[in-house]
C-alpha positions in Angstrom: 81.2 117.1 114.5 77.8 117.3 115.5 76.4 116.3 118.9 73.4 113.4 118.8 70.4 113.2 121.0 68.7 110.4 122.7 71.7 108.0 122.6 72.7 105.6 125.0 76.6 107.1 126.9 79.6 105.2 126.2 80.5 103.0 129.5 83.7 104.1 129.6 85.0 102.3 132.7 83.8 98.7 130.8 85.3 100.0 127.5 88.7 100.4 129.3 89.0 96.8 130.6 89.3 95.6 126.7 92.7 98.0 126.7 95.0 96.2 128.8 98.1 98.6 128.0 95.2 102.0 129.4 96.3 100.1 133.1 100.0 101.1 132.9 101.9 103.4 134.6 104.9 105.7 133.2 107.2 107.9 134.3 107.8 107.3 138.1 104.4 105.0 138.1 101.7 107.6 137.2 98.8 106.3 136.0 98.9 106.5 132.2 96.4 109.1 130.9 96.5 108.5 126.8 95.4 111.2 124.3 97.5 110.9 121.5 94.8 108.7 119.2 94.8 111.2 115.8 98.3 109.4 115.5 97.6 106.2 116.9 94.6 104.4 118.8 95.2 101.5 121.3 93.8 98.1 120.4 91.4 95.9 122.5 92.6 92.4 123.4 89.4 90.9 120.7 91.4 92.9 117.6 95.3 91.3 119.5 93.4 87.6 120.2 91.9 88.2 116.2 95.1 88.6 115.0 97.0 85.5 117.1 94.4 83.5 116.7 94.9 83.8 112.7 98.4 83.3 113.1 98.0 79.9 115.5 95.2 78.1 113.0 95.5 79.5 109.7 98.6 81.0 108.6 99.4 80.4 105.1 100.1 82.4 101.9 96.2 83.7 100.1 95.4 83.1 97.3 97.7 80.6 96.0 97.2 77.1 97.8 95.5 74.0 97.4 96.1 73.1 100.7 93.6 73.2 103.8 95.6 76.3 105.8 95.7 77.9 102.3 92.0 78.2 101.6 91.2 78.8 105.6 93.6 81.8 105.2 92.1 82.6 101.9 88.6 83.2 103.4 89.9 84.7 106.2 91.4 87.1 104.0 88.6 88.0 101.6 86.3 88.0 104.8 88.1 90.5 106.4 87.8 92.5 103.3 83.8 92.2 103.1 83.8 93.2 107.1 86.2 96.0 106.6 84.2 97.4 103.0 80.9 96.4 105.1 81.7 99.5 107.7 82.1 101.8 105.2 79.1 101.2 103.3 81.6 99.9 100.5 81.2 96.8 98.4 84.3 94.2 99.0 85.7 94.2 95.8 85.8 98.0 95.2 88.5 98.2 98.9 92.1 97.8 98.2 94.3 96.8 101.2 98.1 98.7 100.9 99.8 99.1 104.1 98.8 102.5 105.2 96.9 105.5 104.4 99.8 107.3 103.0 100.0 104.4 100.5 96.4 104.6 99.5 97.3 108.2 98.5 100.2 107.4 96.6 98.1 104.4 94.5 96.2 107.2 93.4 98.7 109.8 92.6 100.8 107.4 91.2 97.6 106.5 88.7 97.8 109.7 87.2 102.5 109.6 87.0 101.9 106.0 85.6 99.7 107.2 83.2 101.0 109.6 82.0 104.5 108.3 81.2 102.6 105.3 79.5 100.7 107.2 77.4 104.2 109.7 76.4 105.6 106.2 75.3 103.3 105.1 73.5 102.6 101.6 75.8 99.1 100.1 76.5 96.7 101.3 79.0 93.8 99.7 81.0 90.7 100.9 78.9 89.5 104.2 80.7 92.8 105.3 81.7 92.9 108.6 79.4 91.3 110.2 82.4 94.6 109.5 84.4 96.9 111.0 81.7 98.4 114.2 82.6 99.5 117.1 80.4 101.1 120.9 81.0 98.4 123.2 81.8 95.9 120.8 84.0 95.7 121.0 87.6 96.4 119.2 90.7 94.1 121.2 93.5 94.4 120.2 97.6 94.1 122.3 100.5 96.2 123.9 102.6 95.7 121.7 105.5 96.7 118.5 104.1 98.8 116.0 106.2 101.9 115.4 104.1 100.8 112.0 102.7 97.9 114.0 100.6 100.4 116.8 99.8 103.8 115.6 98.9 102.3 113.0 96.6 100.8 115.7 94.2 103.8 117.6 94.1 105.9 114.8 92.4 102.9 114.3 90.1 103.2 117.9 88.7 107.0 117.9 88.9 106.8 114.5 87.1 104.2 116.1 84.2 104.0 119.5 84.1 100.6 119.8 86.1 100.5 122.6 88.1 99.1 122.3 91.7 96.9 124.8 93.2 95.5 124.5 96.6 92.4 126.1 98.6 93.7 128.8 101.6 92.4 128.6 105.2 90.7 131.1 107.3 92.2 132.7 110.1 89.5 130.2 111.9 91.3 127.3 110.5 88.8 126.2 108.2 88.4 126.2 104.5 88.4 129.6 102.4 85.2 128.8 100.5 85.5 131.6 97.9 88.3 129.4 96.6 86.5 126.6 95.2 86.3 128.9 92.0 89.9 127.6 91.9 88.2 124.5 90.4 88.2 125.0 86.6 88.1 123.3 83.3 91.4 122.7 84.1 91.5 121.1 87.5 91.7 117.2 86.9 91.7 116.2 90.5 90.9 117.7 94.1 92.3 115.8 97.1 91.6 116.7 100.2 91.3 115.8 103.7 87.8 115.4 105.6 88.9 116.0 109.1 92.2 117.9 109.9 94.5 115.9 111.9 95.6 119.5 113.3 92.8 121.9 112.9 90.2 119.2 114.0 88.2 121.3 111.2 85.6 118.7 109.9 85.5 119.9 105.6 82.9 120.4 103.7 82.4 117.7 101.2 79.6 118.3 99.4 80.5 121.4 98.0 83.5 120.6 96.9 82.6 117.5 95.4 79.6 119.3 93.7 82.2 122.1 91.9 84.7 119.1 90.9 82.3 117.1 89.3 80.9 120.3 87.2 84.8 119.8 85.9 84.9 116.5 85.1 87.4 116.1 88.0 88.4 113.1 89.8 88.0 113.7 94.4 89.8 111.8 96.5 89.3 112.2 100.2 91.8 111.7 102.8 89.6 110.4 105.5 92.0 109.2 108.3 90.6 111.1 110.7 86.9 110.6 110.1 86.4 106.8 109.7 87.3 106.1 113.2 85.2 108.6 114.9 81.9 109.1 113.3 79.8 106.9 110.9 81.0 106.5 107.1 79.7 105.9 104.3 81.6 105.7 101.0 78.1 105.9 99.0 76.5 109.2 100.5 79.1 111.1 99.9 79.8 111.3 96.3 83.7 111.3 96.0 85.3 109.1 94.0 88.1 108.0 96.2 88.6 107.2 100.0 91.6 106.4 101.7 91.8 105.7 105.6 94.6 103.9 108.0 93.7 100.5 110.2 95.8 101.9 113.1 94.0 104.6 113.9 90.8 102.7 114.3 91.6 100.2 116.6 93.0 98.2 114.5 96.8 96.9 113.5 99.4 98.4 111.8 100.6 98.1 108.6 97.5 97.9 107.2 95.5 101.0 105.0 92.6 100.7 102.7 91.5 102.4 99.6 88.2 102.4 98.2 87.1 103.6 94.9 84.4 103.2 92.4 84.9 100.4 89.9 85.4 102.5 86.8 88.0 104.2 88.8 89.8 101.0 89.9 89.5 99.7 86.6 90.8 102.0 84.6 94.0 102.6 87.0 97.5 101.0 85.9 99.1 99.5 88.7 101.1 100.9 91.1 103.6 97.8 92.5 104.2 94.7 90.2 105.4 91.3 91.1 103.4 88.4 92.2 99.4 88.0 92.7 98.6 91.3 90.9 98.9 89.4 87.7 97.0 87.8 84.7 99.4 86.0 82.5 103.2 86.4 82.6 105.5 85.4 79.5 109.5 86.5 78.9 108.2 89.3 76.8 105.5 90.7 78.7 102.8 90.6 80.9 98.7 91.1 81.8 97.0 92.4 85.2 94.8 91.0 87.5 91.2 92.9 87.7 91.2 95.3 90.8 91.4 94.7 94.0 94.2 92.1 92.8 95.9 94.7 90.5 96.6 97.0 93.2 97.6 94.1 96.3 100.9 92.6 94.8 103.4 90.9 96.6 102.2 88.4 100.0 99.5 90.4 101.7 99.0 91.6 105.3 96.8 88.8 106.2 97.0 88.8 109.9 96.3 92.9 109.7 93.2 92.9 107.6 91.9 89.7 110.0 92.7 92.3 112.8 91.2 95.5 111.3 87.9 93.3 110.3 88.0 92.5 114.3 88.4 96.1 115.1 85.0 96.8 112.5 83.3 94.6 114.9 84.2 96.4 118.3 83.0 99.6 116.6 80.0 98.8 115.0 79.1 96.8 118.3 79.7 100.1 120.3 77.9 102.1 117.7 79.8 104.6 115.6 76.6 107.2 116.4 77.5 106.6 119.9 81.1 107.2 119.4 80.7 110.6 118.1 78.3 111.7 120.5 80.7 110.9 122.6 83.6 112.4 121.4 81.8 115.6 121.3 81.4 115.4 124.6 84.9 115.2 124.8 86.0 117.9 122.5 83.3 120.3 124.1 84.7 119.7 127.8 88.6 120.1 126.3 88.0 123.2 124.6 86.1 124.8 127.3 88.6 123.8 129.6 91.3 125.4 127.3 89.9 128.4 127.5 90.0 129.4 131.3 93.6 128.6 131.1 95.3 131.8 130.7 97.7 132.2 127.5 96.7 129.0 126.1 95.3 129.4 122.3 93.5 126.9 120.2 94.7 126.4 116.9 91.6 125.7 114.9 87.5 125.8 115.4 86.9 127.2 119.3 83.9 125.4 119.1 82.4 122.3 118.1 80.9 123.4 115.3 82.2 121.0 112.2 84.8 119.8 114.1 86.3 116.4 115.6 88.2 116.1 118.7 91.8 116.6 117.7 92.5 119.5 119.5 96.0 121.6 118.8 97.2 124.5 121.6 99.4 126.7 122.1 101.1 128.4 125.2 102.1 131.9 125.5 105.9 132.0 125.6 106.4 128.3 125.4 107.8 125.8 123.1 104.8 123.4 122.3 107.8 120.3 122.6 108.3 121.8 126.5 104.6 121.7 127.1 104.4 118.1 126.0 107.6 117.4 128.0 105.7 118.5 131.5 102.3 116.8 130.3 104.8 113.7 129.8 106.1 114.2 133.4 102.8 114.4 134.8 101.5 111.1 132.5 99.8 112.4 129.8 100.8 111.3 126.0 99.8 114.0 123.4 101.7 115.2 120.3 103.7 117.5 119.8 105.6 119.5 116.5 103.8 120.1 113.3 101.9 116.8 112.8 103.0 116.6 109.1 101.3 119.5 108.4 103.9 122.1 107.8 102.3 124.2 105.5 99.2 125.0 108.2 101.5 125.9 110.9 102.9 128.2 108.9 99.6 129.3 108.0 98.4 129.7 111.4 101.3 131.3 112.1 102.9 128.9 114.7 106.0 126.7 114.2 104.6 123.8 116.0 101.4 122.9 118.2 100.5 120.7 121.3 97.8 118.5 120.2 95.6 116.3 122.8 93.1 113.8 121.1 91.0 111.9 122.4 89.0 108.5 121.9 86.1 106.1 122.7 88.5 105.0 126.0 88.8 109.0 127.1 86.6 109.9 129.6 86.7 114.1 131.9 88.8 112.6 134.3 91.4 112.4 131.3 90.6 115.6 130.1 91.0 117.1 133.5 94.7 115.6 134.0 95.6 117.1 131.0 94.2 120.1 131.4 95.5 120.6 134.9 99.0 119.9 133.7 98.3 122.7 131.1 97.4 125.0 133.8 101.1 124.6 135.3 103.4 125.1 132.5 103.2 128.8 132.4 104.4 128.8 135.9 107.3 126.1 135.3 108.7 128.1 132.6 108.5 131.7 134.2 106.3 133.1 131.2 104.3 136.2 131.6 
């Protein structure tokens, strides 16, 4: 992350009023103090009233009516999609809607195991797909930070066709081990990684990375959960040829992901679920596909979701995603500071704010990180605690779990100081030295 100048601060007190749920109490009516956004974000009542609103006036199936409700729904549908593409600097038919990140990750790893098996047997494939086909000897290559949806995914690839999957280290820092990228050969057909760590917090070098790959003739795919909601985006500039990202973490609903990628990469992908609306022409013998975003969407869609995420586009972009970094550096930079007067607490990750966002993972001297979140709990404040589906970088870092604080646009010091004031106690609650 990287702090910006001459920017107008975040009214944080107005912001709040548009979460409802921020004016609860919990746990023997203490004010609720909610930093647990890297896994979930609230919602404002404009992204709840989008989706009702949807529900009351236009509910109907997309795509498939002649009636009145039907085509109302219909352009709600395809307008979320041009709002929600729109953000990202994206054109509309180049973003697929699936229902969560993880599924965006799995379209694309299944492109490849579809591929693959197709081509072994001989069957049909979209015109292009010979990039997605698989054989013993090429190589799968992530990093070892990934969240488990950008990890598992690969390994069933190579256990499905003999790939072999590689994977760039970390630095005792938490942040990429550069002189890896020589990993990336003639062999690597695809590196996934993540942009922003949902447990480091380490912001990734993309362009470097990207630059190597496409030397290769290797396909990217970045997992960009973490970065679409806090900073601006945009799909063009950054030269991968796959993004996938979550609604619920940006405000918006969930059950609802996106994927973008170029249209020669969409194209030339065999689809991933089959059944209604993803098709062309159907007969008892066999069948055609619809052109992307279609091939990729089958079954009813989540209507209501992607009219709530376009809603949730709309509070962001009116706040100003410039502004919402800025501000979350200012949040990140007043945590980890904070952190460290606390005696035998340890970040784990970037100490500073250099290339990093505000997810923010501790530890505590002699304490389990689930018993620190148990007294941050008492006291009101939500964080996360365990491994944050990211096994293999605890493992890495040498720690079998973390406390992770994270916060948002609706976090302001006052937060930061409850938390870090029910840090300051645990020590002394559990009797470590």
């Amino acid at each position: 992350m990287t702090a910006t100048t001459a920017l107008a601060p975040l009214d944080v007190s107005r912001i709040r009023l548009d979460f409802p749920i921020l004016a609860r109490t919990v746990r023997d009516a203490r004010p609720l103090v909610y930093l647990d956004s890297a896994a979930t974000s609230q919602k404002p009542v404009a992204v709840l009233d989008a989706e009702r609103h949807f529900y009351v006036t236009s509910n109907a199936a997309v795509h498939r009516g002649a009636h009145q409700l039907a085509e109302e729904a219909t352009e709600a549908y395809e307008g979320a999609r041009a709002e929600i593409a729109g953000f990202v600097g994206a054109r509309a038919e180049d973003v697929v809607f699936t229902r969560n990140a993880t599924e965006s990750l799995n379209l694309m790893a299944y492109a490849f195991s579809n591929a693959t098996d197709k081509a072994r047997m001989g069957s049909a494939l979209p015109e292009g797909a010979e990039r997605f086909i698989l054989r013993a000897g090429d190589e799968i290559l992530v990093t070892e930070m990934e969240h488990h949806a950008n990890l598992i995914p690969w390994q069933e690839v190579c256990a499905k066709t003999g790939a072999t999957l590689r994977w760039i280290g970390l630095t005792d820092e938490g942040r990429l081990d550069l002189k890896d990228l020589n990993l990336i050969n003639e062999r690597t057909r695809v590196v996934s990684f993540v942009h922003q760590s949902n447990i480091l917090g380490t912001l990734n070098p993309v362009g470097p990375i990207v630059e190597r790959a496409r030397a290769v003739g290797a396909l990217t795919i970045l997992d960009a959960c973490q970065s679409v909601p806090h900073m601006p985006f945009d799909v063009s500039t950054l030269g991968v040829d796959a993004v996938a990202w979550s609604g619920h973490k940006m405000l918006g609903p969930t059950g609802i992901g996106c994927l973008w990628a170029h249209a020669d990469v969409l194209s030339a992908m065999p689809p991933f679920l089959s059944g209604g609306s993803m098709i062309e022409t159907v007969t008892m013998e066999a069948s055609t596909f619809a052109p992307p975003p279609a091939r990729f969407e089958a079954g009813v869609p989540m209507v209501a979701q992607a009219v709530g995420l376009a809603e949730a586009c709309r509070y962001l972009t009116h706040l100003g995603m410039d502004r919402i970094e800025a501000h979350e550096h200012d949040m990140t930079a007043y945590a980890l500071n904070g952190l460290a007067q606390i005696p035998g607490v340890r970040v784990i990750g970037p100490t500073d704010t250099h290339d990093r966002g505000s997810a923010i993972s501790f530890v505590v001297d002699g304490v389990h990180p689930h018993d620190v979140g148990q007294v941050l709990d008492d006291r009101g404040v939500a964080v996360r605690v365990g491994h944050h589906c990211a096994w293999p970088t605890c493992r890495r870092m040498q720690v079998p779990a973390t406390t992770r604080l994270s916060p948002y646009l609706y976090n302001d010091h006052a937060d930061i100081d409850a938390c870090l004031n029910a840090v300051a106690e645990v020590r002394g609650i559990f009797g470590a030295t």
